[in-house]
Every structure is written in structure tokens, then in C-alpha cells.
N, C-alpha and C positions, 0 to 999 in steps of 0.2 A: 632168235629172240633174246637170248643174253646177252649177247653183243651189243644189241640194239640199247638195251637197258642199261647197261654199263656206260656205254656212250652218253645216254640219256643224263645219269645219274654226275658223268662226269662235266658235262655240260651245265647243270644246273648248279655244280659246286663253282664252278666259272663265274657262271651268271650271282653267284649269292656273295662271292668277295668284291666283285665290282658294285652291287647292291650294298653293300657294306660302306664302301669308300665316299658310294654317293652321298649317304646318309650319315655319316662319319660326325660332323657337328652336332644334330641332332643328339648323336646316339652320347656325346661329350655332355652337351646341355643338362639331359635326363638326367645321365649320373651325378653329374654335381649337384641336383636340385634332390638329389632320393640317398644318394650318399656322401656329403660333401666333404666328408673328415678321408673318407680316402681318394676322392680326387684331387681333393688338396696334398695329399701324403704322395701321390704319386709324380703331382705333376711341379709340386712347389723345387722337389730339390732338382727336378730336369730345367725349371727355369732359372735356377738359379747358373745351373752347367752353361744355360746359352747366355746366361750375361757376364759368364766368367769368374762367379765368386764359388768356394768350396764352401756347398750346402752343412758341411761339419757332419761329426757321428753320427748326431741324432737325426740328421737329416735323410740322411744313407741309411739307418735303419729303420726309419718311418717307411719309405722307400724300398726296401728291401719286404719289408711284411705286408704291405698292399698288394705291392704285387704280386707276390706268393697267394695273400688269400685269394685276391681277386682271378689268378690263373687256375688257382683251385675249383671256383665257382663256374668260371665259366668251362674249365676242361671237366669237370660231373656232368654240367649240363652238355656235353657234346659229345659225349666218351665214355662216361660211366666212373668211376672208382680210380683201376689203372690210370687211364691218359689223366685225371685229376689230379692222382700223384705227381707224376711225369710233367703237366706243365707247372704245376707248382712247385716243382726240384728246379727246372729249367730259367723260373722267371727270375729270381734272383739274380741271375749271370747275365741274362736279358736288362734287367735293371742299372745295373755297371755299365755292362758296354753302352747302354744309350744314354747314359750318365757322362760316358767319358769321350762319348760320338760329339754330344752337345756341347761339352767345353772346347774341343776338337773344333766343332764347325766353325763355334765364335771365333774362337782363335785365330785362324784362316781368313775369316771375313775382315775381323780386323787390320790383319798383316796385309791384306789386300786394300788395303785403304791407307798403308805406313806411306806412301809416296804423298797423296794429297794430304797427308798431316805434316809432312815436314817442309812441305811447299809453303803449308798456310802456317807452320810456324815460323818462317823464315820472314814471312809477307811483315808479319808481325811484330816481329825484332827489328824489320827494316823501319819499320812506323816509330821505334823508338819503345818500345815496349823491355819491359824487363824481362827475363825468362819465367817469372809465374805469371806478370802480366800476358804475355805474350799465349800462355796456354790457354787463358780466359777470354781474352782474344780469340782465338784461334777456333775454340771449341764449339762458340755461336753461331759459328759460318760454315763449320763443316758436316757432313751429313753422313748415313750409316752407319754401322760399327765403329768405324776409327772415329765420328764424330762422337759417339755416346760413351766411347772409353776416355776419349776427351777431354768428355763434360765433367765424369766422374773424377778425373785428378783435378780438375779446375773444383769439383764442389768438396775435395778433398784439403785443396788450398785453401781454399775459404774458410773451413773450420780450423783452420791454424795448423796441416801441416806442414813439414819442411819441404823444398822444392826435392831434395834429394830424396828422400823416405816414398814420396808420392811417384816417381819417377821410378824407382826400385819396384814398386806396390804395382806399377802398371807394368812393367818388364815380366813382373813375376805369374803376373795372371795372363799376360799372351808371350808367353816365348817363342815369340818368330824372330824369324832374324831381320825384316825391317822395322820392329819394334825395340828391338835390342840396339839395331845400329843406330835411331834416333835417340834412345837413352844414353846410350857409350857416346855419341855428341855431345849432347850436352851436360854432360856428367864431365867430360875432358875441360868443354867451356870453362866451367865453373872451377874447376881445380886448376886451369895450363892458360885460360884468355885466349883471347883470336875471336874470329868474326865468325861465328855461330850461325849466322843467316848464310852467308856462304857456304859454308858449309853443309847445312843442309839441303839448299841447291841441288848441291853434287849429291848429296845422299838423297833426295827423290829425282833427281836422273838416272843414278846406279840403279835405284829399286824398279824403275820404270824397266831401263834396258834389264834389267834381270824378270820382273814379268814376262816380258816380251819375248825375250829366249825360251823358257819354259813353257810358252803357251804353245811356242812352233816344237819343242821336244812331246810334248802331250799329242798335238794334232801329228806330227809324223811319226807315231807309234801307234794313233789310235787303233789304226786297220787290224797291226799286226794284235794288237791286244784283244778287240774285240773278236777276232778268226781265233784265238787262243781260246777265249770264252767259247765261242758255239762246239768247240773241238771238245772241251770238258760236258759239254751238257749235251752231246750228241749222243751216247750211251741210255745218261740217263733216261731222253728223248724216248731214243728206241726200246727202252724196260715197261718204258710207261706204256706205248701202243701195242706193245707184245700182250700187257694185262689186261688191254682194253677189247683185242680181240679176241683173246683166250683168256678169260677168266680165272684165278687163278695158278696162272702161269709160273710169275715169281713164287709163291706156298710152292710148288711143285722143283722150283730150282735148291729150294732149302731143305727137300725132303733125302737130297744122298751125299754124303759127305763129301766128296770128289766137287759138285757141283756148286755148294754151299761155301767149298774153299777157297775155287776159282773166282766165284761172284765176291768173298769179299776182299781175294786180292785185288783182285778189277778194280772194286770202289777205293780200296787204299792206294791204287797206284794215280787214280783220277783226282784224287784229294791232295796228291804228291804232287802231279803235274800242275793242279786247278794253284798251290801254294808255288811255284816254281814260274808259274806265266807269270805271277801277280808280282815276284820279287825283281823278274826281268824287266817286267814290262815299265818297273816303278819311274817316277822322274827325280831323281836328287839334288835336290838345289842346296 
């Protein structure tokens, strides 16, 4: 009958995070309509990570206190006191890294679009275009990320920056290296002359064959990455069904020193390994 119950209970924890996800909009809506000053605090400086700009201090610490209370509110209501404390210590680190996940992603998306931006600025300069004409140009026709980082130097030109300043401005907020190598182009352009449209040519062929490479180094490492992964989570696997059939199981491993010692070298040697597949397995471009 415990077992059963445990199962039960574990099952319905299952069923209540995918219930969660469905309902995930919704449960976004509510809050912003019942508390708008913290979905706004939470979610202003994460949009601001995925369009690439630094939300500032105050933005990171609007950010930083939402999410605290809010972990706060919602670990009482789940846990009591303790886990209240605990996700409210927790949330602030949580806060950063998906702070710096979202500047991360854009980043990526962008840089994954550097080949069709130097193609379409190239197209551009061949039309006769100057090199700020040539961005303003360029940024109407092109789409996702790379076109809306684009638009943004083109509406940065417009209010009268310099071509250099804007070009720096967008280097600085995606440091990839096919964003770098079309600024170091045209940044040479302007200081040494030469044919710029040419040039860029070759710099979205380089960045294409350099995709291209890297997608076949990902897909011929997936295997062994993902057999690395189930290898780390296969322990914890079997912790879990051990608790599910014997209830607690684990409390009973923590009750004699000897056992208690073994169990968390085990987990540090698995958090060693689980850091060790993930540095092997990396792609370096």
C-alpha cells in the first residue's frame, strides 16, 4: 500500500508540471493583470537580455528582488518557511543565469544569421550604395535576429551616428565571431579602401563553410554526448525507484556515517564526471 501511494503521489507530481506548462500563458496573463509592477520587474530586464541591450543596475536589481519575493511566495506556499527561505536564496542566481542565458541566446541567433547579413550587405554596396546607405539597405530585406540587429544600427544611423561608433555598438552587444568579422571588414574598408562587396562575399562563404563544419562536429559527437548524459543520470535514476519502492530508503542511507559518506562522494564524483562529458563533448569554433 505505500508503494502504491508513493507511486501515486509521484505520478501526480508528473502529471501537475506538465499541467503547469499547458497552462503556462494563462498562469503569465493572471499575473501581470493582479501584479503588474513585478512581472514587469521580472520580465523587462530578461527582454531586454534577448534583444541584446544591458538592462543597467537598476534593472538587475529590480530583477534580482522580484524574483526573490516571488520565490519566496510561491516556496511558503509549497513547503512551508524552510523551502521559502531556500527558493528565495536560490532565485537571485536563477535570475543571472537566465539573464545571461537570454543575452547568450540572442547572441547565437544573431551570429547565425552573420553570413545572410554580409551577403545582403555586399548585394548592397554592389547597387552603389555607401556603407551606411548600404546598412539601411540591407536591413529592410533581411529577417530574424541578424535583420533586427540590422535595423537597429540602420535606426542608430539615422539619429546621426557615426558609421564607426554604430558598427563598434553592434560588435559590442554580439561578440561572435561572424559579427566581428563583418565589422573588422568594413572597419578595414574605411581606413585601407578595396572592394568591400567582395569581400564580404568571401566572409559569408567562410561563415557558411564554417556553419557547416560545426553542425557535422555537433551531429558526430551527439551519440557519444547524449550516452555521457544518461550514464550521469543513471544513478540518480536508480535513487529515485529505490525511494519509490522503499520509502524512505534514501533518510535511511543518511542515518550512518559510512553510508552518508559514500553517497556524497558518489554525487561529487557524478557532478565531476556530468562537468568533464560536458567540456569533452564541447564544439570549439
Amino acid at each position: 500500500m505505500p508503494d502504491r501511494v508513493a507511486m501515486l503521489a509521484f505520478a501526480g507530481g508528473c502529471a501537475s508540471v506538465f499541467g503547469i506548462a499547458a497552462v503556462y500563458p494563462e498562469i503569465v496573463s493572471a499575473a501581470s493583470r493582479r501584479a503588474p509592477r513585478i512581472v514587469a520587474a521580472i520580465a523587462g530586464p530578461l527582454r531586454a537580455g534577448r534583444e541584446g541591450r544591458d538592462p543597467g543596475a537598476a534593472g538587475r536589481r529590480r530583477l534580482l528582488i522580484a524574483s526573490a519575493g516571488a520565490a519566496l511566495v510561491c516556496g511558503w506556499f509549497v513547503g512551508g518557511p524552510l523551502i521559502a527561505l531556500a527558493c528565495a536564496a536560490a532565485a537571485p542566481i536563477a535570475g543571472v543565469r537566465a539573464l545571461r542565458a537570454a543575452r547568450a541566446r540572442r547572441g547565437k541567433a544573431v551570429d547565425a544569421g552573420a553570413a545572410a547579413m554580409a551577403r545582403a550587405l555586399a548585394d548592397a554596396l554592389t547597387g552603389g550604395h555607401s556603407v551606411r546607405g548600404a546598412i539601411t539597405e540591407a536591413a529592410g530585406g533581411l529577417g530574424g535576429a541578424a535583420g533586427a540587429e540590422l535595423r537597429r544600427v540602420a535606426h542608430e544611423l539615422a539619429l546621426g551616428a557615426r558609421t564607426d561608433t554604430a558598427l563598434e555598438a553592434m560588435r559590442e552587444r554580439v561578440p561572435g565571431h561572424g559579427i566581428e568579422t563583418i565589422v573588422a571588414a568594413a572597419l578595414l574598408q574605411r581606413g585601407a579602401g578595396g572592394d568591400l562587396a567582395r569581400l564580404l562575399r568571401d566572409v559569408a562563404l567562410a561563415l557558411e563553410d564554417h556553419a557547416r563544419v560545426e553542425h557535422d562536429a555537433r551531429a558526430a559527437t551527439a551519440q557519444a554526448r547524449f550516452t555521457g548524459l544518461i550514464v550521469v543520470l543513471l544513478p540518480l535514476g536508480g535513487g529515485l525507484l529505490a525511494e519509490l519502492a522503499s520509502p524512505g530508503y534514501l533518510m535511511r542511507l543518511g542515518g550512518s556515517f559510512l553510508t552518508a559518506w559514500l553517497a556524497g562522494l558518489a554525487l561529487v564524483m557524478q557532478l565531476v564526471a556530468a562537468v568533464l562529458i560536458r567540456r569533452l563533448g564541447r564544439v570549439r569554433t
